[in-house]
C-alpha positions in Angstrom: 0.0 0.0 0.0 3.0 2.3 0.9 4.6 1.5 -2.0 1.7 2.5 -4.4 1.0 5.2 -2.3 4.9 6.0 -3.2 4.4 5.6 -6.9 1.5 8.1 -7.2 3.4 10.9 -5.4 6.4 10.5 -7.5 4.1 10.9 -10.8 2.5 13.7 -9.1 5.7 15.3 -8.5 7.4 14.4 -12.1 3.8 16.2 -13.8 4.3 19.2 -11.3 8.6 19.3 -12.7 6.8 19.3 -16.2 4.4 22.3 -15.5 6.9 24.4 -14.0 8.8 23.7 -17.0 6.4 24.3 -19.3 5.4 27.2 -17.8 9.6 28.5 -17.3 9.7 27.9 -21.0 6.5 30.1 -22.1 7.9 32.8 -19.2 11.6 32.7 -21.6 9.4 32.6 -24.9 7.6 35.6 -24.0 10.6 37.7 -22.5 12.0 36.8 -25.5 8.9 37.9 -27.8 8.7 40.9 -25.7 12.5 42.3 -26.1 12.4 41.5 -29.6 9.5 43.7 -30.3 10.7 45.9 -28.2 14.0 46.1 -30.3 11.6 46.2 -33.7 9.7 49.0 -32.3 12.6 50.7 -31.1 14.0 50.4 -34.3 11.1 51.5 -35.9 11.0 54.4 -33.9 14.4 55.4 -34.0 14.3 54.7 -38.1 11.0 56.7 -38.3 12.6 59.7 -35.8 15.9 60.2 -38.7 13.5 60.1 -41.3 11.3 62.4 -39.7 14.7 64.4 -38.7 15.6 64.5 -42.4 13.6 67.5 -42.7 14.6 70.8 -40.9 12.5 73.4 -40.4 13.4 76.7 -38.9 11.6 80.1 -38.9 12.8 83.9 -38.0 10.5 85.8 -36.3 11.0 90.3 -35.8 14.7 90.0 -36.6 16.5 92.6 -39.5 17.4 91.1 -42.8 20.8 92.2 -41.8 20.5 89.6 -38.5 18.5 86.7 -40.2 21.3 86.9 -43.0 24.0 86.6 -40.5 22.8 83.9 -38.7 21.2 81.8 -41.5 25.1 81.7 -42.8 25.8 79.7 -39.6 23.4 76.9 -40.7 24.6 74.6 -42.7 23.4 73.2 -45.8 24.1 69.2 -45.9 22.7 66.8 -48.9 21.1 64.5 -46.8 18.8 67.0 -45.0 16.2 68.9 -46.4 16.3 72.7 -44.9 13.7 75.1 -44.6 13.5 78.5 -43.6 11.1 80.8 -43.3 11.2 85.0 -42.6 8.5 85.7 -40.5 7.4 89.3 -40.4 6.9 91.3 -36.8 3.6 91.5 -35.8 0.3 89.1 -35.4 1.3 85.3 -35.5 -0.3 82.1 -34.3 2.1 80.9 -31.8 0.8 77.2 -32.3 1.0 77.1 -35.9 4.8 78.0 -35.0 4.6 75.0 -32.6 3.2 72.7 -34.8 4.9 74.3 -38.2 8.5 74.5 -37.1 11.6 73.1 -35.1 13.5 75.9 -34.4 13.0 79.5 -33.6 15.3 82.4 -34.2 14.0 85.5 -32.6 14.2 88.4 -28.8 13.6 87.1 -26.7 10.2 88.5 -25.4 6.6 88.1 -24.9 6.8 85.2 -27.6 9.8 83.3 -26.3 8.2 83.6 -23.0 4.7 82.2 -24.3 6.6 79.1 -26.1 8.8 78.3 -23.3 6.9 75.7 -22.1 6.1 73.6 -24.7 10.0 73.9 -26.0 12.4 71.5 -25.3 15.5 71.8 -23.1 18.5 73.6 -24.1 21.7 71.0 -24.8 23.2 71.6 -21.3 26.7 71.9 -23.3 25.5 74.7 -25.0 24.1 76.7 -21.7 27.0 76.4 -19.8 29.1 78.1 -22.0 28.2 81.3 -21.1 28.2 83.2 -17.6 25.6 82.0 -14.9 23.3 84.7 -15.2 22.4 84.3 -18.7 21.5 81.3 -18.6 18.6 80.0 -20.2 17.6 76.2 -20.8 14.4 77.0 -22.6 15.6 80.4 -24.5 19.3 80.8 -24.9 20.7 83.9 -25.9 23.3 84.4 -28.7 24.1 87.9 -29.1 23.2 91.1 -26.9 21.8 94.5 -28.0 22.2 97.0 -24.6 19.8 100.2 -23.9 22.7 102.5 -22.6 23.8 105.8 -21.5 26.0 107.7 -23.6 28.1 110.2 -21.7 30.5 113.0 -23.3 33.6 112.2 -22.3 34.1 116.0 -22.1 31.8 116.8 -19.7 32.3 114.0 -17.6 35.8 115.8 -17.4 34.7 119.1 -16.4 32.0 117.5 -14.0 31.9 114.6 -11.6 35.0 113.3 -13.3 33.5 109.8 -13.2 31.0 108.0 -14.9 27.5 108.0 -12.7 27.4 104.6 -10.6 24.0 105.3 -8.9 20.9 107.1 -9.8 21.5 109.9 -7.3 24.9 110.5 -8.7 23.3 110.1 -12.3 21.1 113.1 -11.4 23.5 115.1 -9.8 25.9 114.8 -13.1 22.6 116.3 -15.0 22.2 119.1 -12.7 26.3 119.8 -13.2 25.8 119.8 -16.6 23.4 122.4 -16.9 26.4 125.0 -16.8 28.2 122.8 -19.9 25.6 122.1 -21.9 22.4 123.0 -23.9 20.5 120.1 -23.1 22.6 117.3 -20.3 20.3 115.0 -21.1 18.3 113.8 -24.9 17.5 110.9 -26.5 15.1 110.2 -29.9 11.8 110.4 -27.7 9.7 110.2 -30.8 11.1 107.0 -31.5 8.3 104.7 -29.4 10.7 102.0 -28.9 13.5 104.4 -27.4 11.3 106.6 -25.4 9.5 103.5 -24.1 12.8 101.2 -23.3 14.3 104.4 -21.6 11.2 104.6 -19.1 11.8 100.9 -18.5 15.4 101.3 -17.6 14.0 104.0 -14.8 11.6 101.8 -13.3 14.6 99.1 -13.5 16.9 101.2 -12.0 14.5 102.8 -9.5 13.0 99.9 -8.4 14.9 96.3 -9.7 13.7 94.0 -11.1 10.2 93.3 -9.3 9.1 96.6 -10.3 10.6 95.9 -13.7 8.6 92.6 -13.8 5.6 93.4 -11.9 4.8 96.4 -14.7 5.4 94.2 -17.6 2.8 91.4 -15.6 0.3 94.4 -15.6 0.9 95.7 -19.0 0.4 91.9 -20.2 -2.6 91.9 -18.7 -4.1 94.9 -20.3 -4.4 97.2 -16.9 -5.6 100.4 -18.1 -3.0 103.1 -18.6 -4.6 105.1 -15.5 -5.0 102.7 -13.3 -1.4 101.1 -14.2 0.0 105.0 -13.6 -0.3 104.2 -9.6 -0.2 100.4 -9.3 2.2 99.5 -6.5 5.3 98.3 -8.3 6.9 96.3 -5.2 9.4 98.9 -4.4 8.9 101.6 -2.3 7.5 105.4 -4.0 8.5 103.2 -7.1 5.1 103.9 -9.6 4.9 104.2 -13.1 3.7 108.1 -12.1 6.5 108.7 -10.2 8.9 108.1 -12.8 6.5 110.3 -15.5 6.2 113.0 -13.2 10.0 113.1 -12.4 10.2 113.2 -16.4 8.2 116.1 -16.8 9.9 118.1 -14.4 13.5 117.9 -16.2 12.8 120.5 -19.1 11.7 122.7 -16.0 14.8 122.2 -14.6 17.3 122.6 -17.3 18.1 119.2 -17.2 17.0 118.3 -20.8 15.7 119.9 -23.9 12.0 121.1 -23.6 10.8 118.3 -26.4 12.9 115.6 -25.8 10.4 113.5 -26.4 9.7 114.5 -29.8 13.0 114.3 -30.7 14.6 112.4 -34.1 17.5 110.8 -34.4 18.9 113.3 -36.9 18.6 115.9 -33.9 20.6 113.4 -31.1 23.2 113.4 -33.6 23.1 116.9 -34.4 23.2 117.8 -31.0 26.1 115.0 -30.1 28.5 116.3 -33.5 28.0 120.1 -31.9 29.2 118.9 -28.7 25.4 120.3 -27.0 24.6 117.1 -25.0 26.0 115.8 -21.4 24.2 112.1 -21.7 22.3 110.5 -24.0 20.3 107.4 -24.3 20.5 104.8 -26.9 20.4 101.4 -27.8 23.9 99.7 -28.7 22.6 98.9 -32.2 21.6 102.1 -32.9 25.3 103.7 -31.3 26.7 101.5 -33.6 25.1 103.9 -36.9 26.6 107.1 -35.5 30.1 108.1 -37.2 33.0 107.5 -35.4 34.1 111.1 -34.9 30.9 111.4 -33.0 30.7 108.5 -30.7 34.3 108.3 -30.1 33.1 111.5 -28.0 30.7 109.3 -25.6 31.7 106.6 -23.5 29.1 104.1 -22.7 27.7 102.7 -19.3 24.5 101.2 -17.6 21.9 103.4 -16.1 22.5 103.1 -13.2 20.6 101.3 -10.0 19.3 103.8 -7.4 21.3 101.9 -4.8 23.7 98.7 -4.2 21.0 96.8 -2.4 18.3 97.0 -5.2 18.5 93.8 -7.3 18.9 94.6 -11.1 19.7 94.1 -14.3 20.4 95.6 -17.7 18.0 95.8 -20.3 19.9 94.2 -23.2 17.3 92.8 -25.6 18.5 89.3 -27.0 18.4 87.6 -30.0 17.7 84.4 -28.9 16.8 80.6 -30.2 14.0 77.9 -28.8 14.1 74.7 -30.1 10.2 74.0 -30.3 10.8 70.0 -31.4 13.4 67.2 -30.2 15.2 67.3 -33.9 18.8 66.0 -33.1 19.5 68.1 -36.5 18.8 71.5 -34.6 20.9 70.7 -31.7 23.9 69.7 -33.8 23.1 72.9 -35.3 22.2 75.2 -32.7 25.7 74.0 -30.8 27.8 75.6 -33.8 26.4 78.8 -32.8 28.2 78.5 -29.2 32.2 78.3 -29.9 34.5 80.9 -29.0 35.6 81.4 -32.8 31.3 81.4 -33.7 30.6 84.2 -31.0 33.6 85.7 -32.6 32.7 85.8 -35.7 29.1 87.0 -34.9 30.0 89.8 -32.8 32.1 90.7 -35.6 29.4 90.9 -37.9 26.6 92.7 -35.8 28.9 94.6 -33.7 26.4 93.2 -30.6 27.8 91.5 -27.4 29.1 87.9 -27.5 27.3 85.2 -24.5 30.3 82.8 -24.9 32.2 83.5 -21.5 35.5 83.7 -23.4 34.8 84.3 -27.4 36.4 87.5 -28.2 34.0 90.3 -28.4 33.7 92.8 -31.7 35.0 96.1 -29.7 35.0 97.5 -25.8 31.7 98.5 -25.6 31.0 95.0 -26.7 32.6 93.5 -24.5 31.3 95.6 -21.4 27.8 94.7 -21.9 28.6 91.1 -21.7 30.4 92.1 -18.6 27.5 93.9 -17.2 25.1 90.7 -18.2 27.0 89.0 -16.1 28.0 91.1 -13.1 24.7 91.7 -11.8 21.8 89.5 -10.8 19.3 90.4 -13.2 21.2 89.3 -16.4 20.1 90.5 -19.3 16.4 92.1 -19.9 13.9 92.5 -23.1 12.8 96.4 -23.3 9.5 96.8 -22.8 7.9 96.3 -26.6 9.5 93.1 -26.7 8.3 91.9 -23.2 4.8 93.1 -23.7 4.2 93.9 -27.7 5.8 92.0 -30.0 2.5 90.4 -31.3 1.2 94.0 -31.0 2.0 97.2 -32.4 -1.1 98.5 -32.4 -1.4 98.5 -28.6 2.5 99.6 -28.1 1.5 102.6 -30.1 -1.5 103.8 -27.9 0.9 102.8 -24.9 3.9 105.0 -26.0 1.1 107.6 -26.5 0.3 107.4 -23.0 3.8 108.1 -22.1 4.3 110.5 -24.3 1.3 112.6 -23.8 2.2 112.1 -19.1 5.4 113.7 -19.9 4.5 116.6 -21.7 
């Protein structure tokens, strides 16, 4: 009886060894199955992702023919992909069909860099860390820097302070010196929107850092009325949009600037700079870059300055800047050309804007000091206020540089 008894557990056990290797074989077979369409779908994918890649599709958005020229020239044209690119005018445009339409965006960074970023995919950390800390971007990265700044005869300075202004106090007391030097110690092209606009942006910057700075692009984003923005509470304190107007209108009364400064044309700042009838100016670098040398070799260039050394700030150095709006290896292959010291070189060379690369030689002095000033303060560098707010908008950055105009009268 034991013995049968014996016999049955041992078939039971040798049925149970075949199970368990039945079932170890079907667990190996579909492992297997599973990696190996794992590797044909990988395969797939990765075969469908450089086909897909094949194509390259990059747009320019509000840049210069000059710019768009100079950096398509960095791109490079290869048989086996196909490469297009498309100028896109300033103005109106459907940021998703941009999305969905391209892989790479070439524009200031701005109010549309800011609405993409995102959706955009990362910055190659390669390419980021190339540049100093504060201008770092891994969603927007900049390539070359424009600079609103203050343009300061190197004459008066002389018979004045003796220094260039490092505060807003001592900015103000170097206008009030030269009243006695001067026609008009300070202009600029007021009846240029952009320049009148950018320079009341660099007050509130320098007044009140950069959470007034950003607290009246928030509201100008979202469409605060112009008199009710005039005394919003900026974050800093007596720092209003008002305050800076009213302090505006009270320089002609004071001698300290022309009595329309802020219809004044660019043929009048340079008038007024070749006859040696201005203290300070202010400009943008680009636009520095037009006057002759026999005139601006007269002006030495520097920030406006912060109101004090605990005030957080930056510079307002509008950026031409790329996003890379799809995961096309092609783009960051290309997009990493952009970044070598002889690249930032070259392209400072051709725009005469500030280099990003920490160590790429920049085109001149001036140049090379707004890089400097990027990355010396905590800020970094800062879009003026039509490209923060209205680069999709003209229309409504001309009733806004109205406003101003028409507060300061």
């Amino acid at each position: 009886m034991a013995k049968k008894n014996s016999k049955k557990m041992n078939k039971k056990t040798e049925q149970s060894q075949k199970r368990n290797k039945i079932i170890k074989l079907v667990a190996i077979i579909v492992v297997a199955l599973a990696v190996v369409i794992s590797g044909i779908t990988a395969t797939v994918s990765t075969i469908k992702k450089k086909k897909a890649e094949k194509t390259v599709r990059i747009a320019f958005y509000g840049l210069s023919e000059e710019y768009v020229n100079i950096l398509k020239e960095k791109i490079p044209v290869e048989d086996k992909i196909i490469l297009k690119m498309d100028v896109l005018s300033e103005g109106a445009i459907d940021l998703a069909a941009i999305k969905e339409k391209y892989d790479m965006l070439f524009t200031w960074k701005g109010e549309v860099t800011d609405s993409l970023e995102a959706s955009s995919e990362d910055i190659p950390a390669k390419i980021v860390e190339t540049m100093p800390t504060s201008l770092r971007n891994k969603k927007c990265v900049p390539i070359l820097l424009d600079h609103c700044e203050l343009a300061y005869s190197k004459t008066v300075v002389q018979n004045t302070t003796e220094n260039l202004p490092s505060s807003f106090p001592t900015f103000l007391n170097y206008l009030s010196q030269a009243k006695n030097q001067v026609f008009s110690p300070f202009f600029c092209a007021g009846a240029d929107d952009r320049i009148l606009t950018a320079f009341v942006g660099s007050l509130i910057e320098a007044m009140g850092g950069i959470k007034a700075y950003k607290n009246l692009i928030t509201e100008l984003k979202n469409g605060t009325e112009f008199e009710e923005l005039l005394d919003k509470d900026l974050g800093s304190p007596n720092v209003t949009l008002r305050s800076v107007l009213d302090m505006l209108k009270s320089w002609p009364k004071d001698g300290l600037t022309h009595p329309a400064w802020f219809n004044g044309q660019k043929n009048d700042l340079i008038y007024f700079a070749e006859e040696n009838h201005i203290g300070v100016f202010f400009t943008f670098l680009s636009d520095h870059r037009n006057i002759q040398y026999g005139t601006i070799s007269k002006f030495e260039s520097f920030v406006v300055p912060p109101a004090s050394s605990t005030i957080e700030y930056g510079i307002i150095a509008p950026a031409i800047s790329c996003m890379l709006l799809t995961d096309n290896s092609n783009c960051k292959r290309y997009l990493g050309e952009f970044f070598t010291e002889d690249a930032q070189m070259e392209l400072s060379n051709l725009t005469k804007l500030a280099p990003v690369h920490s160590r790429a030689q920049a085109y001149d002095r001036q140049a090379d000091d707004v890089r400097f000033w990027a990355a010396s303060c905590p800020g970094g560098a800062l879009p003026d206020l039509y490209l923060a707010v209205y680069q999709r908008n003209p229309t409504a950055f001309a009733e806004f540089a109205r406003n101003i105009r028409s507060s300061i009268k």
